[in-house]
BAKENU-145703 format. One record per residue (C-alpha): residue number from 1; x, y, z. Coordinates in nm, 2 decimals. Each point is the difference from the previous one (the first is absolute). Example, Ala and Ser with C-alpha at 12.3 -4.5 7.8 and 13.67 -1.06 7.14 Angstrom:
@k->1 | x->1.23 | y->-0.45 | z->0.78
@k->2 | x->0.14 | y->0.34 | z->-0.07
END
This chain:
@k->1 | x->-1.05 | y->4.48 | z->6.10
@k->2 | x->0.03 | y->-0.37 | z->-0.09
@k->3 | x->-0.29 | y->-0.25 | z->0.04
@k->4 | x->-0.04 | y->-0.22 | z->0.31
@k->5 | x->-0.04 | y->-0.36 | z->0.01
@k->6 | x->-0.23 | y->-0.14 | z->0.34
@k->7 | x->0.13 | y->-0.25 | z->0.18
@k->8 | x->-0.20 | y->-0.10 | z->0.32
@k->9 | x->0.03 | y->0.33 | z->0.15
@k->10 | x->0.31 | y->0.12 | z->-0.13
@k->11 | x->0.00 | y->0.24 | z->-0.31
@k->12 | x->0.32 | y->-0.05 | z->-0.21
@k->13 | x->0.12 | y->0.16 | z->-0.33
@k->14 | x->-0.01 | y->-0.14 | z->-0.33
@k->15 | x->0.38 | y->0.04 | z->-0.11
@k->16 | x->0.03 | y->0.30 | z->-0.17
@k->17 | x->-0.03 | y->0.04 | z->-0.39
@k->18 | x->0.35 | y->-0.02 | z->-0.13
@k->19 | x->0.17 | y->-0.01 | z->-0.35
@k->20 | x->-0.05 | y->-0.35 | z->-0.06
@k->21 | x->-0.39 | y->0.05 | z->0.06
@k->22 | x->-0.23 | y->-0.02 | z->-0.30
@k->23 | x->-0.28 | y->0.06 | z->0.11
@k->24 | x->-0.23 | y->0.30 | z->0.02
@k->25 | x->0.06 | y->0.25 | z->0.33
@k->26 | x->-0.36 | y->-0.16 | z->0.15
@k->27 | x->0.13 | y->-0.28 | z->0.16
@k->28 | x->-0.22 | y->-0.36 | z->0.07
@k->29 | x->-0.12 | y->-0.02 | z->0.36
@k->30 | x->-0.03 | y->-0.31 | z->0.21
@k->31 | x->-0.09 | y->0.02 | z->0.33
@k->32 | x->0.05 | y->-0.36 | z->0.23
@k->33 | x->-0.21 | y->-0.03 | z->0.31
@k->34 | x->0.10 | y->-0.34 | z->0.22
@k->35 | x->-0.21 | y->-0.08 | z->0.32
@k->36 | x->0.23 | y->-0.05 | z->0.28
@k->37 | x->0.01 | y->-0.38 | z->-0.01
@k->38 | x->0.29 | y->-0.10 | z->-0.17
@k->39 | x->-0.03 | y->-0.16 | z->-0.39
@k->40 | x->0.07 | y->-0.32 | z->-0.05
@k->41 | x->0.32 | y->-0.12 | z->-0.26
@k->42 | x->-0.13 | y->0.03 | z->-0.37
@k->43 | x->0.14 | y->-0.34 | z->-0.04
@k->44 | x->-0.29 | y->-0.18 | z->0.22
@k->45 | x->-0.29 | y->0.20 | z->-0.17
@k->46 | x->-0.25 | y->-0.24 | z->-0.14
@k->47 | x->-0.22 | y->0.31 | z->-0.23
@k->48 | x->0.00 | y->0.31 | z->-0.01
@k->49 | x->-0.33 | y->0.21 | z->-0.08
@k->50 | x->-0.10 | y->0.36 | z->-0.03
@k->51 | x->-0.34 | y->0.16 | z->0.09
@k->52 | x->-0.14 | y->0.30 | z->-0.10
@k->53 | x->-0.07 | y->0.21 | z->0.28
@k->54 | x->-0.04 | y->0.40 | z->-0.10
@k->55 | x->0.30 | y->0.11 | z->-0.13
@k->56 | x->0.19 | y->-0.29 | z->0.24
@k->57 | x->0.07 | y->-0.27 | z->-0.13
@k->58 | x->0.08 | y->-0.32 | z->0.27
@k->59 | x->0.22 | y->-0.25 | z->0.00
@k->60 | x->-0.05 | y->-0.29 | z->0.17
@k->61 | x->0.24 | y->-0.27 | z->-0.01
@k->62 | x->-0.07 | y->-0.37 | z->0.15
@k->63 | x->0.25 | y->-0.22 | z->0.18
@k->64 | x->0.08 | y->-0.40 | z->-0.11
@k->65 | x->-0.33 | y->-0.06 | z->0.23
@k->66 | x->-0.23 | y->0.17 | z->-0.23
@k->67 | x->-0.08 | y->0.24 | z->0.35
@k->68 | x->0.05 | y->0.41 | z->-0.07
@k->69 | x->0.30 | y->0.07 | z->0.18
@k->70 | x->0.07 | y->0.33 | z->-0.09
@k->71 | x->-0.13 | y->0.32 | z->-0.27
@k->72 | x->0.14 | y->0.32 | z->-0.10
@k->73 | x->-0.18 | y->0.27 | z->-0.17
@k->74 | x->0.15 | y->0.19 | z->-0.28
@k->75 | x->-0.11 | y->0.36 | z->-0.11
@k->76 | x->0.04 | y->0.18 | z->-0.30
@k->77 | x->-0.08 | y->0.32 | z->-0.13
@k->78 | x->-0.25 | y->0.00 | z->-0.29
@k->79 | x->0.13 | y->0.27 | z->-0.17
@k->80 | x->0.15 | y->0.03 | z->-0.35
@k->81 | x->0.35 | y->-0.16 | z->-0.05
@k->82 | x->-0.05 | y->-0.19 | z->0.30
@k->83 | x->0.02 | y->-0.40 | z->0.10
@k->84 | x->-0.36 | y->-0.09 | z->0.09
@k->85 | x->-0.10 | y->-0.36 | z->0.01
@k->86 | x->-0.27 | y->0.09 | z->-0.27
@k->87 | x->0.25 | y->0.03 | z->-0.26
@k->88 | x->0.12 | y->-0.36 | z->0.06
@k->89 | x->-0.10 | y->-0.41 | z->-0.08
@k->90 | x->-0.07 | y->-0.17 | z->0.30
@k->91 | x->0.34 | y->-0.22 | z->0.02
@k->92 | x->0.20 | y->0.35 | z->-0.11
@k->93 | x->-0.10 | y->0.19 | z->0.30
@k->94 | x->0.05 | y->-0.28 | z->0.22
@k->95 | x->0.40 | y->0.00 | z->-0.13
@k->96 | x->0.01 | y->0.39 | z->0.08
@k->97 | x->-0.17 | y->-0.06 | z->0.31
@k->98 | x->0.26 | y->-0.24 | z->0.06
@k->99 | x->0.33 | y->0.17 | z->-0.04
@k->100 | x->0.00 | y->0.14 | z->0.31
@k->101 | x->-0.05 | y->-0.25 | z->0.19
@k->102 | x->0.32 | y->-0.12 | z->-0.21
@k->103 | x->0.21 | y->0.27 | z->0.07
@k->104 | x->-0.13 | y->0.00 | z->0.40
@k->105 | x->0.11 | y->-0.36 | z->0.01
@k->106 | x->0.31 | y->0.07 | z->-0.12
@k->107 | x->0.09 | y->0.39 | z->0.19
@k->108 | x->0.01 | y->0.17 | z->-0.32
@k->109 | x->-0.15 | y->0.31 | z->0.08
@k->110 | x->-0.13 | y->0.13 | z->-0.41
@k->111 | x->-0.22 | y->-0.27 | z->-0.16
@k->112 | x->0.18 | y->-0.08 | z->-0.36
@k->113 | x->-0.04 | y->-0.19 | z->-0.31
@k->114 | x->0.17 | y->-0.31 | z->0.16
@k->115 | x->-0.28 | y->-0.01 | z->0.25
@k->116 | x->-0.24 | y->0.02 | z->-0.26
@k->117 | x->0.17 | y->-0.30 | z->-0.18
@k->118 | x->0.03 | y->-0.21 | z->0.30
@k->119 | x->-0.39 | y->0.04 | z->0.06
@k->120 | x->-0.09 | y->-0.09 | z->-0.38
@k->121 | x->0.16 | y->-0.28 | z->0.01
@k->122 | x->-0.10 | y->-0.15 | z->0.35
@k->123 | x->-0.37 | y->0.05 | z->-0.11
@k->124 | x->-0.06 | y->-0.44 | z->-0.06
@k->125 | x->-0.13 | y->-0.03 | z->-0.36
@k->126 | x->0.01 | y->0.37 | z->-0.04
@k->127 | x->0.04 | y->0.12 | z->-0.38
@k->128 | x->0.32 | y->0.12 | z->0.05
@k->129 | x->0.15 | y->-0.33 | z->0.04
@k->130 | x->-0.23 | y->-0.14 | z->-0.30
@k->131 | x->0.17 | y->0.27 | z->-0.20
@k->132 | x->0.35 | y->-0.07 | z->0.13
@k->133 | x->-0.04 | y->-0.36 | z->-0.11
@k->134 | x->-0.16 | y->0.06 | z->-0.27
@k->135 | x->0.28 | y->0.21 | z->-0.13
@k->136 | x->0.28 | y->-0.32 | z->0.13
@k->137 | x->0.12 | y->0.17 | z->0.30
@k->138 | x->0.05 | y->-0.21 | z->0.30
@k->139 | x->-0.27 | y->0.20 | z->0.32
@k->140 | x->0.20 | y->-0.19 | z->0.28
@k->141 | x->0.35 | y->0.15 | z->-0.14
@k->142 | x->-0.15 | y->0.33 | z->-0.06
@k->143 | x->-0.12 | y->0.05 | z->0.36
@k->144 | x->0.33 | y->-0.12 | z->0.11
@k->145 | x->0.16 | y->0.26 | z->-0.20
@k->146 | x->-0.29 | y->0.29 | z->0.15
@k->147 | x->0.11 | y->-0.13 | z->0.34
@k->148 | x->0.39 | y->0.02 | z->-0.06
@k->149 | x->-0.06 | y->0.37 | z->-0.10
@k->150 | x->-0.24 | y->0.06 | z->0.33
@k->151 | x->0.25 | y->-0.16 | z->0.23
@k->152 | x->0.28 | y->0.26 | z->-0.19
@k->153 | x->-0.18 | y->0.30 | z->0.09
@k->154 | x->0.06 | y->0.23 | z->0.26
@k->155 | x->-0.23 | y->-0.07 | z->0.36
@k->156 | x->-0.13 | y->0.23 | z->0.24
@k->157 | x->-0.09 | y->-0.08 | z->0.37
@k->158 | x->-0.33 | y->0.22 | z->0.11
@k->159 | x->-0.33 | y->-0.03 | z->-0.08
@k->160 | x->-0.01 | y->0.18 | z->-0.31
@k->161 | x->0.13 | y->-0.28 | z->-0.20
@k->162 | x->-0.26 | y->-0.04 | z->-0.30
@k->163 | x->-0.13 | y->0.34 | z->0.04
@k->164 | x->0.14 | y->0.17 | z->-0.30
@k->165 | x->-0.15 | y->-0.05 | z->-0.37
@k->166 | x->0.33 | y->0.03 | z->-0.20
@k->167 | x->0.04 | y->0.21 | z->-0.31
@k->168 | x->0.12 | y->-0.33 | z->-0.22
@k->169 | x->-0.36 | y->-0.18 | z->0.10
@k->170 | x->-0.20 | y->0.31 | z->-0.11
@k->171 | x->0.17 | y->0.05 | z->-0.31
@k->172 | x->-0.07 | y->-0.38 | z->-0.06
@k->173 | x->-0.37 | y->0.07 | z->0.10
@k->174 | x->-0.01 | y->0.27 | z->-0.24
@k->175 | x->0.14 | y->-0.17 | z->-0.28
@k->176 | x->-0.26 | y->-0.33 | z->0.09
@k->177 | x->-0.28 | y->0.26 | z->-0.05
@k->178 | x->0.15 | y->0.07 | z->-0.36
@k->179 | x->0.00 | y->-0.38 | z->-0.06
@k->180 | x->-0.40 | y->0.03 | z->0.09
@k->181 | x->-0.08 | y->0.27 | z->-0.26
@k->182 | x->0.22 | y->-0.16 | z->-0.28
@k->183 | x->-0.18 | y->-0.35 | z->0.05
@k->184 | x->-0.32 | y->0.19 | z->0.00
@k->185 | x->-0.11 | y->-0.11 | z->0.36
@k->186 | x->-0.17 | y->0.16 | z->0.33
@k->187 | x->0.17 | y->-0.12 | z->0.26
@k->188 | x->0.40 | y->-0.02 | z->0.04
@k->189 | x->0.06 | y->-0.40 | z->0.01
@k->190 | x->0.34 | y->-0.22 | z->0.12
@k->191 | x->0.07 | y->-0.04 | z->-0.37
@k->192 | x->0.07 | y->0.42 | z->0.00
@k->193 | x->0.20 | y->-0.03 | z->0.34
@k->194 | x->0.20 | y->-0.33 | z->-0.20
@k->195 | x->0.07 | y->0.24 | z->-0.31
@k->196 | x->0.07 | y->0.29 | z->0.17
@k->197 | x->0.27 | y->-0.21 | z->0.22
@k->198 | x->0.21 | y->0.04 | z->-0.31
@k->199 | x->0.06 | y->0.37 | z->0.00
@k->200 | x->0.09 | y->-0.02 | z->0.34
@k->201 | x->0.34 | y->0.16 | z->0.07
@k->202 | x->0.02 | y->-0.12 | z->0.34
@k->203 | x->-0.07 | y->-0.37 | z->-0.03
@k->204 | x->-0.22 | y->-0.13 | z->-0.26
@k->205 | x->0.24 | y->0.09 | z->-0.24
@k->206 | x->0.28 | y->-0.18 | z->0.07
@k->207 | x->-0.22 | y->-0.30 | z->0.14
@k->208 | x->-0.16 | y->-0.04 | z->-0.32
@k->209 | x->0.37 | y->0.02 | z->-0.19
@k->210 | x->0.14 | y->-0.30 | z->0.20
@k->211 | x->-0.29 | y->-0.19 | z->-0.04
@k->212 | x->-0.01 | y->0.09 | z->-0.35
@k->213 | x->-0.39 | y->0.13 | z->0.00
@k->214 | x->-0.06 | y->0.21 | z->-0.31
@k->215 | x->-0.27 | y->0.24 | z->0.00
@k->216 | x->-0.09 | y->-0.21 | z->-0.33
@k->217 | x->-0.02 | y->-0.29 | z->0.20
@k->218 | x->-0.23 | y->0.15 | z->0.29
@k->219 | x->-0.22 | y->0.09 | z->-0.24
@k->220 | x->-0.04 | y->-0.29 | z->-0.22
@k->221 | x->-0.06 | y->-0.19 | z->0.34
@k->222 | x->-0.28 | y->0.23 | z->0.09
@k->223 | x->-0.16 | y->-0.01 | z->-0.32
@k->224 | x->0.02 | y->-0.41 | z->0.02
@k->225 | x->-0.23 | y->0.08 | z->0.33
@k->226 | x->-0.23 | y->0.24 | z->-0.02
@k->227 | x->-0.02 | y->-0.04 | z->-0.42
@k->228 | x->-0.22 | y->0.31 | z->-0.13
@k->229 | x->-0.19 | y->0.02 | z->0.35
@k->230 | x->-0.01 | y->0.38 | z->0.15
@k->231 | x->0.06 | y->0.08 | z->0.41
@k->232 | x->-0.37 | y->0.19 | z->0.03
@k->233 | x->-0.06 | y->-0.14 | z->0.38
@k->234 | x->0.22 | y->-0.05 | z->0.32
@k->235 | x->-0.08 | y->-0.34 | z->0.07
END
């Protein structure tokens, strides 16, 4: 029987483990609880900040005023294999916390690598921009690209949109915690998401060909930033 996803109070399947899957039969859970009160655009968020709360971790996200307006709490399972906040940096989780708010905003009902892209790069000052500029690539034109591929996608009308993790974003998340282990560090970090953008059939792979990102680049830009330093906290 195939895995369920929460959303609200509706329990929908993961899409099923195909051919093109490479990952492991135990598939990631992420379970989405919203409160009734309908979230506000990502666009107007001033911050974003996660609490600790058990094994919930909230959201709470502040309108232009600097007033909560709105939280959602996401669950994960701590088991082995699975996406748990613990494994992350601060500003890395908030990206994968993001993308389904992406994907909601724009009816796409599986959360994918494009949504994770989109939310790297609207993070202001975030290190994914310093290590797209640092490598020469224009941010601005590469969220303009992310977006032309969002708007392409297919859109569904019901409230499930954003309520499917796709299998392109956890092969991505898999391949970000191989990135950790070869750099040596505890915690997977937006330079693993960056790299692991490269092997990305779906997207990151022909983003990074038009805009001419080598992995060889990516990497000398990361270096440039974090020098010999090693990820050992999440702040």
């Amino acid at each position: 029987m195939a895995s369920t996803t929460s959303f609200s109070t509706v329990q929908l399947p993961f899409p099923s483990n195909g051919p093109s899957s490479s990952l492991s039969p135990q598939r990631p859970r992420l379970s989405l609880q919203f409160p009734p009160a309908r979230i506000r655009s990502f666009k107007s968020l001033k911050s974003l900040r996660l609490r600790q709360n058990g094994d919930a971790f909230r959201s709470r996200r502040f309108a232009g005023s600097g007033k909560s307006s709105s939280s959602f709490v996401v669950r994960c399972d701590s088991s082995g294999g699975r996406i748990t906040q613990q494994d992350f940096t601060e500003m890395a989780w908030q990206a994968i916390v993001s993308s389904p708010e992406v994907a909601k905003e724009n009816k796409h009902q599986i959360i994918e690598t494009e949504h994770l892209m989109k939310a790297l790069l609207e993070q202001k000052n975030g290190l994914a921009r310093r290590i797209f500029s640092k490598a020469g690539v224009d941010n601005t034109r590469l969220l303009e690209a992310t977006d032309k591929f969002i708007q392409r996608q297919p859109k569904v009308i019901s409230e499930s949109s954003g309520s499917m993790l796709g299998r392109d974003l956890e092969s991505l998340i898999q391949r970000a915690r191989d990135y950790k282990k070869e750099y040596g560090d505890s915690f997977v970090s937006v330079e693993h998401l960056v790299l692991a953008f490269a092997q990305d059939q779906r997207f990151g792979k022909q983003l990074f060909k038009d805009f001419q990102i080598s992995q060889k680049a990516l990497k000398s830009a990361i270096e440039s930033i974090r020098g010999r330093q090693q990820v050992i906290d999440q702040a």
